[in-house]
N, C-alpha and C positions, 0 to 999 in steps of 0.2 A: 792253394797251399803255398804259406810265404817260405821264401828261400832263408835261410839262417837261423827260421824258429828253432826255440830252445828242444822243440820235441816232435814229430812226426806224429798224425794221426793215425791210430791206430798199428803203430808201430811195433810197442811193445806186445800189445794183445797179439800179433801176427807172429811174434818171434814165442811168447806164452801158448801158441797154440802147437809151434813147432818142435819146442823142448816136450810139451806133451806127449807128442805122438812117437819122441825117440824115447822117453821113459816108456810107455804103454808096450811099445813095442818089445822095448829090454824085460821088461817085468814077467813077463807071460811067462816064463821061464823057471819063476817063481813062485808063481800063483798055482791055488789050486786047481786041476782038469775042469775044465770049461763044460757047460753042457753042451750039446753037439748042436741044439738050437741055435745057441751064441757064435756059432763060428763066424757067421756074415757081418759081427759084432767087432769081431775080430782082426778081419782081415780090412775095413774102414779106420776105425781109431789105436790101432794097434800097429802103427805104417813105420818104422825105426827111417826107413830109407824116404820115405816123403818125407817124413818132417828133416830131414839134411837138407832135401832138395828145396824145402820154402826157408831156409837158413840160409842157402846159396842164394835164391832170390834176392831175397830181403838186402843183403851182404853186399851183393853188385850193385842195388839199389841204392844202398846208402851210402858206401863211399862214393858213389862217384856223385852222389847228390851235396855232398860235406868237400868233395876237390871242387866242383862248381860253385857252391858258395862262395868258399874260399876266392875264387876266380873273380866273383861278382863282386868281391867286395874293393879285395888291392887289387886286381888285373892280372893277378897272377898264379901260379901255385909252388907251395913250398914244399917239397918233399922232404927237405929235414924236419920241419912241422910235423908233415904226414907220420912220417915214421918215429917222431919223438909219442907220437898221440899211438898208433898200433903197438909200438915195444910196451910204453908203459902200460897198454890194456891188456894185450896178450900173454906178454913170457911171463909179468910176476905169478901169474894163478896158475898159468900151464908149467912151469916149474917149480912151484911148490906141491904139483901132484906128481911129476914126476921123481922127485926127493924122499917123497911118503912111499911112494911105488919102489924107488930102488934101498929105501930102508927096512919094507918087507920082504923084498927080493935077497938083502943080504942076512934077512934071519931066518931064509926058508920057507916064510910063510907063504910069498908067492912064487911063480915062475915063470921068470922073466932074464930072456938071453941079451948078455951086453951086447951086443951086438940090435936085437932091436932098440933094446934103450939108448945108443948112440942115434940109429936110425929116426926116433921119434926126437930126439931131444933138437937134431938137425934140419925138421921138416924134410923128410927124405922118405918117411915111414911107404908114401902110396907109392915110391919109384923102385925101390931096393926091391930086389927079389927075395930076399931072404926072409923080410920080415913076417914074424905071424906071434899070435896070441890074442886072447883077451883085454888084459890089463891094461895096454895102450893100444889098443886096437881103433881108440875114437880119434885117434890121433891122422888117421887118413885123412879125414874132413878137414882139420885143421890144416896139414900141409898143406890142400889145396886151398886154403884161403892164405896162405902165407903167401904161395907159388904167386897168385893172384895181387898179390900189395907189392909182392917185387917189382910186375909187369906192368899192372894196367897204370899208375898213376903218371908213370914217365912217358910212357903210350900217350896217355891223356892230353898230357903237357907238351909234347912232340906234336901232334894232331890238331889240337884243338878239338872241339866239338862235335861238330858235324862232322870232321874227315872220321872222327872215333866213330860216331855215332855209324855210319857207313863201314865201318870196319868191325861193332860188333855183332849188325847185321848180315855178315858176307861170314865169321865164326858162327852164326847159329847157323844160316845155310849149310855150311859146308860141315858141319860139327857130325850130322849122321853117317855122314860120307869117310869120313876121318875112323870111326869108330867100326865101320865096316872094314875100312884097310888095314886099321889095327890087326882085327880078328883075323885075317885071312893073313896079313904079311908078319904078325910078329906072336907066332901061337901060342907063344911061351908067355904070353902077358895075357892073354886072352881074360882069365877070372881077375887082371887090374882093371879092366875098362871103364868098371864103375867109378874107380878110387883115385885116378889119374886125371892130372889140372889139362892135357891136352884133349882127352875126350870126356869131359865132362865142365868144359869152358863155356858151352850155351846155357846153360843153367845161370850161370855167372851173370853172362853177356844179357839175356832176356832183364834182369834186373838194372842192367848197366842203359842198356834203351829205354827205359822207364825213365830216366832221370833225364838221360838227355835229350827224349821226348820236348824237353823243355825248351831246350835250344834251338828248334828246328819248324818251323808254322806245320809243314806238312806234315810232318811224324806226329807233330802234338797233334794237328788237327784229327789226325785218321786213330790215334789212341781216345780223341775223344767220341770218335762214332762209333764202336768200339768197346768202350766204354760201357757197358748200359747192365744193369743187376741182370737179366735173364741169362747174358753171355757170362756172366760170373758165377751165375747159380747152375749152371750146364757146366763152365769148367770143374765147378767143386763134385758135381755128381762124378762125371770124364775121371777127375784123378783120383777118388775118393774109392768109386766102387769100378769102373770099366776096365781102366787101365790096370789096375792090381790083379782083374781077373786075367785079362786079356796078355800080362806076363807071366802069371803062374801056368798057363796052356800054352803060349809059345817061345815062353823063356827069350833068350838071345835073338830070337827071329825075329821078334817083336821088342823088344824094348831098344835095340843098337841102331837100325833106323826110323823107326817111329815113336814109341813108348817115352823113352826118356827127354824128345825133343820136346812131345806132346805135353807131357809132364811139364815143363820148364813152361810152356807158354800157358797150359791152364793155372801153372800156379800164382803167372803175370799179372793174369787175370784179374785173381781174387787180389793179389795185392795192390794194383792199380786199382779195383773201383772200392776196396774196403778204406784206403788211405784218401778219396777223395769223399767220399760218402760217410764220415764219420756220425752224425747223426743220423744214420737211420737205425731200424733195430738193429742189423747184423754190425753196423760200425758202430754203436752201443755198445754193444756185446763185447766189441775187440777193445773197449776202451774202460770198461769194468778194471778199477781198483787190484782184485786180488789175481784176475789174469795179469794185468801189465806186472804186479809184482813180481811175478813168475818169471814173464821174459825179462824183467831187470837181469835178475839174478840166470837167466837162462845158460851165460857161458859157464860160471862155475858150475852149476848143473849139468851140462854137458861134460866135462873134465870127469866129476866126484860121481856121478849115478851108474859109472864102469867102476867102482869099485864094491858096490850095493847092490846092484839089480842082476843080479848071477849069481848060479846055482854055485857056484865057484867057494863062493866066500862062505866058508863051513861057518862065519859067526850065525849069520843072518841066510843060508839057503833056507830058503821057500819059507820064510817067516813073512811074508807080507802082510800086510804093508808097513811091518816097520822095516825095513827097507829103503822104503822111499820113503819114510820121515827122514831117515838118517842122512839119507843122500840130499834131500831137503833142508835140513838142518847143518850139515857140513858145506854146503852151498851158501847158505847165507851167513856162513862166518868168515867163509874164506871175501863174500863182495862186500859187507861190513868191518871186516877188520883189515884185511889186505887191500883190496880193488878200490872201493873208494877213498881212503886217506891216498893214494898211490895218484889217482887221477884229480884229487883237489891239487894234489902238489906240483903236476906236470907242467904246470904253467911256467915254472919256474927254468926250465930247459928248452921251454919254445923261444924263437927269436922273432923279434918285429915284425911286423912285415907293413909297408908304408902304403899306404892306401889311394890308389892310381884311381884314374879313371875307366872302366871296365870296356870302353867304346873305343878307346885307343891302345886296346893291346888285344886283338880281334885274331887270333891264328888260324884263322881259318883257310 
């Protein structure tokens, strides 16, 4: 896999499977009662909370795969770059739903406390105690990926590679251990554990070792033994159907030191050998045309499918699936007419950056 290429193997089909599994999940809400044979149907393709966690994957995976290029190319990293490239991807979509959100809020039609809509508008939503609702409730994830672009790329650049690389394997060690002390020493957060960038940073981090796997002969070597379709077909069984079963029976026992780690590395997994294995069937599959269109447009989709996929919305409850057309269809107007003229233009706000030698600025 060349460093710089315009596109990732099967990258989008991985993020198109991820937006999936958060709509399926939202939708059921919607839909009509299932038969009772379909439950085990259910509880696989219908995951809202996997499909965040191979979002968080992918996530750590690809910036820090885009700061190392960067690195490879001038010797260096810009984080005025970095953040010229995340503002203009992030805030123009995620404030133009919260704009729509706080101009139904001011006709009544929804319910929504200024007080969380400060909270979300701040990337604060998963810290604040106060926060709760529907309406910007998808807004947890997002903070923790904002939390995540404040920290790791100066981290990165402070570090260098391999010290990082050592460092976000010492975060996934200790990440269960953290989530236990949580629970016990701050009881009052206990139901944030999932939604908070300090105990749920290995998720991150597992993607963050996949990239800079690349930097390091031994980590790459031992990701490529490793590596092989049966361990990736065992992790997709693992998170798919075991793991869901195995925290619906032990809730918090099981997911704060096992569950949720477990989850992060099988879903490494599938992401390492589906992005290195793109022709076979299963990297076929993730590389299908009308999937990748889907994780194109997958952010807006995330934002707009909390306005649709709930019984909430007296237009559209339980009308499915037009629902998810709509949410569908206001997705791909907000990444065609806002998101991409927005990132054709960004160019124009980056600044030079002069292209070194990559072997003479070594921070390691």
């Amino acid at each position: 896999m060349n460093r710089g290429g315009d596109r990732l193997p099967s990258l989008d089909g991985l993020r198109g499977l991820s937006i999936g599994l958060v709509l399926l999940g939202h939708a059921l809400a919607t839909m009509p009662a299932w038969p009772r044979w379909l439950y085990p149907i259910e509880t696989v393709a219908a995951n809202a909370e996997l499909g965040v966690s191979f979002f968080f994957v992918i996530s750590g995976y690809l910036i820090t795969h885009l700061l190392m290029s960067e690195r490879a190319r001038t010797g260096r990293i810009s984080l005025y770059n970095f953040y010229v490239r995340r503002v203009t991807r992030i805030i123009p979509a995620y404030y133009l739903y919260l704009g729509f959100v706080g101009l139904l809020a001011a006709g009544g039609y929804v319910q929504v406390r200024g007080k969380d809509f400060s909270a979300a508008a701040i990337f604060l939503w998963n810290y604040l105690p106060w926060t709760a609702g529907w309406w910007l409730g998808q807004s947890w994830s997002l903070c923790i990926e904002e939390q995540f672009y404040l920290l790791w790329p100066a981290t990165l650049m402070m570090l260098g590679p391999r010290r990082a690389l050592k460092l976000a394997l010492a975060i996934i060690a200790l990440e269960p251990f953290i989530r236990v002390a949580n629970y016990w020493l701050w009881p009052a957060a206990r139901g944030r554990i999932p939604v908070m960038l300090h105990t749920r940073a290995d998720v991150l981090m597992f993607g963050c070792v996949l990239a800079l796997a690349h930097e390091d002969r031994r980590a790459g070597a031992m990701l490529e033994r490793i590596g092989r379709p049966w361990i990736a077909g065992l992790a997709a069984v693992f998170i798919f159907t075991i793991d869901p079963f195995l925290g619906a029976r032990w809730r918090g026992a099981w997911a704060l030191p096992f569950g949720m780690s477990l989850e992060g590395a099988g879903i490494a997994a599938i992401v390492w050998w589906l992005m290195h294995n793109p022709t076979t069937r299963a990297g076929r599959l993730f590389n299908q045309p009308a999937l990748m269109w889907i994780g194109g447009i997958s952010y807006s989709l995330y934002l707009w499918q909390q306005m649709f996929l709930t019984p909430l919305n007296r237009t559209l409850s339980g009308r499915f699936p037009l629902n998810l057309g709509c949410a569908i269809g206001v997705a791909a107007a907000s990444y065609y007419l806002l998101e991409r003229p927005i990132m054709r233009r960004r160019g124009r706000l980056m600044r030079p950056v002069a292209v070194a030698n990559p072997a003479a600025s070594d921070a390691l």
